[in-house]
C-alpha positions, 0 to 999 in steps of 0.5 A, a space after each residue: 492546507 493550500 489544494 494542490 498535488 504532492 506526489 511521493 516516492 519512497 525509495 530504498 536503493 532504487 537507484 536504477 528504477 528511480 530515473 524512469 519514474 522520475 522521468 514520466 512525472 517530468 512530463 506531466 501535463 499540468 494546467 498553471 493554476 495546479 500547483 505540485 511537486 514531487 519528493 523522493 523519500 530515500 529510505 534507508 539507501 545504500 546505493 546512489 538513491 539520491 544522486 539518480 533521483 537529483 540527476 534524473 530530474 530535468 532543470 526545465 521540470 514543470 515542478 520542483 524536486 525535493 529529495 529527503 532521507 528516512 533513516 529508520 527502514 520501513 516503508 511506513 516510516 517513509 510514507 511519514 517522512 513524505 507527509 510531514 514534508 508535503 506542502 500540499 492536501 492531495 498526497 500521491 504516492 507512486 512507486 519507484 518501478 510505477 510509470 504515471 500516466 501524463 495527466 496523473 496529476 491533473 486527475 488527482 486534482 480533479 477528482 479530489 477537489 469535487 469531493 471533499 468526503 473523499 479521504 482516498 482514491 486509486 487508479 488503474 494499474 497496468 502490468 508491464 512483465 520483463 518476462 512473458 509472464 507465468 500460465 497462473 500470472 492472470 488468475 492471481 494479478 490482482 495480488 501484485 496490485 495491478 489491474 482494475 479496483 472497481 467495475 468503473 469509477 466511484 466509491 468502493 468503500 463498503 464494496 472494496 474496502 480499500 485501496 492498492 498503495 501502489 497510486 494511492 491518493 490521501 487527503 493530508 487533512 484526514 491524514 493530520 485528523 488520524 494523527 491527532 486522534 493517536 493513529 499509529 500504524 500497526 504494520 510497517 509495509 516493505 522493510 528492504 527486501 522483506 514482503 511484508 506488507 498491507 499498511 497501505 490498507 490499513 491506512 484505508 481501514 483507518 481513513 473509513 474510520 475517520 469517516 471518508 471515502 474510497 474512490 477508484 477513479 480509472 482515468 488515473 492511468 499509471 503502468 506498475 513494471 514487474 522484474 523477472 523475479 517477480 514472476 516466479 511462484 517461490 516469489 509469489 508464496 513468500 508474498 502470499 506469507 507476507 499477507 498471511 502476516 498483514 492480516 494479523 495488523 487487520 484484524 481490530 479494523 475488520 472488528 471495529 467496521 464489521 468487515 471481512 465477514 470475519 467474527 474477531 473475538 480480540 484474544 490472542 489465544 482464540 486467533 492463534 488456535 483458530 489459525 493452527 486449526 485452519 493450518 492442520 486442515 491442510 495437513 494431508 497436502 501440508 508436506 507437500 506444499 512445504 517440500 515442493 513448489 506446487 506451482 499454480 496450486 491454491 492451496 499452497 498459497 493457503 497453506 502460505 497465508 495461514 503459515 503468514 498469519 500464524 507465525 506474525 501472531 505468535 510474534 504479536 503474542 504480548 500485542 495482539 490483545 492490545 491492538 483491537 483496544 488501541 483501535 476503539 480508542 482512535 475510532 473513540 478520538 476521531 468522533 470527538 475530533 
């Protein structure tokens, strides 16, 4: 694999936030001797996706533009589309509404030439809100993926655990490594206009299996744009539900790394009972939660992950056993790799 820098962007109608990413990656300052190029994954689109992203890429850019289509709707299967496409062995994926900084990616280079047992790396994530953001936006920023992964830059495997997908950076030799030990990604990610998420962790639980690192790395910069609607607490709950929901996918990796400070017994009925237990402590405040906005309330947004949790269990119900099997299993296959 030839060591140069290919930056993704998984788009689904994003025809008008495209051009303005698009438009900070055309001036990147990037010396000769780093090859790149970016390619756009137009996941399932309905709108003008493609023609934005071919019309907002300058003639005179710094690196080529290749624009690709991923019919089967899921943010995970775009990601795929972009790593089967990749001519190169740093893979960054930014965001149709994330602003890189101009040395984006000079520092992906940089930092993931000098050290080969890096499987991944993040960067700082600055927030820039339509609106002036809600009173509670401070105290819960860190769940819209935007500020700082770590106290200052190295390795955040064992104290983070792993890294926003919004500017991750993935090795495509540890990528192919997992796909050839049997990895197949247990989440999906952003499915158009759901909020589920959490399969850009996963990939970093999968990546610590594989037995690389996780490194933050501030020097790399890029601004994450936040719409109006966004900033709202209904928002905000139903993106907390969708992490409740995440955590279902998470939980044969926590077992298999003995993370989370979580004991997983790896039974579906034991998961599913303790999370209805952990729901009913909530019962005093629950109909309140549900009835009214509670804005600012930690609890409702418990009471929102445990709902999350609960009802992506009862969906994973025939799954769920499997999973932590399917898991020991690529753990098993990457050893003997």
């Amino acid at each position: 694999m030839v060591d140069g820098v290919t930056v993704i962007i998984c788009c689904h109608n994003s025809s008008t936030r495209l051009p303005s990413a698009l438009n900070h990656l055309a001036a990147q300052e990037v010396p000769r001797d780093i090859p790149w190029e970016v390619i756009v994954v137009d996941n399932a689109s309905t709108d003008d996706t493609i023609g934005a992203a071919l019309r907002a890429w300058p003639k005179g850019a710094p690196a080529p533009l290749t624009v690709v289509h991923e019919a089967q709707i899921g943010l995970i299967h775009a990601r795929l589309r972009g790593f089967s496409k990749a001519k190169y062995e740093f893979v960054s994926f930014i965001d149709d509404d994330n602003w890189v900084g101009p040395r984006w990616v000079r520092f992906i280079f940089e930092v993931m030439a000098g050290r080969s047992t890096t499987g991944a790396c993040g960067g700082f994530v600055e927030e820039i809100c339509e609106i002036k953001p809600p009173w509670w936006f401070e105290k819960y920023k860190g769940d819209y993926a935007v500020g700082s992964q770590g106290p200052e830059a190295g390795d955040v495997t064992e104290r983070r655990g792993y890294l926003w997908g919004a500017g991750l950076t993935v090795r495509k030799s540890v990528w192919e490594k997992l796909v050839s030990s049997g990895f197949q990604s247990l989440l999906t990610g952003r499915r158009g206009n759901s909020l589920t998420a959490g399969e850009d962790a996963e990939l970093c639980f999968a990546i610590r299996i594989a037995g690389f690192q996780l490194w933050y790395e501030p020097r790399l910069h890029l601004r994450h744009f936040l719409p109006a609607r966004r900033l709202t607490w209904r928002y905000f709950r139903l993106l907390y539900r969708g992490f409740g929901a995440s955590t279902v996918g998470h939980d044969p990796y926590h077992a298999i790394l003995g993370s989370n400070g979580e004991v997983y017994q790896g039974t579906w009925k034991q998961e599913f009972s303790k999370t209805l237990r952990k729901l009913l402590r909530f019962r005093v405040c629950l109909g309140k939660a549900l009835l009214t906005p509670c804005e600012g309330d930690p609890q409702a947004l418990a009471i929102e992950l445990a709902i999350g949790r609960l009802l992506e269990l009862f969906h994973r119900r025939q799954a769920y056993d499997r999973s932590f099997h399917t898991v020991k299993k690529l753990k098993d296959n990457v050893a003997i790799y």
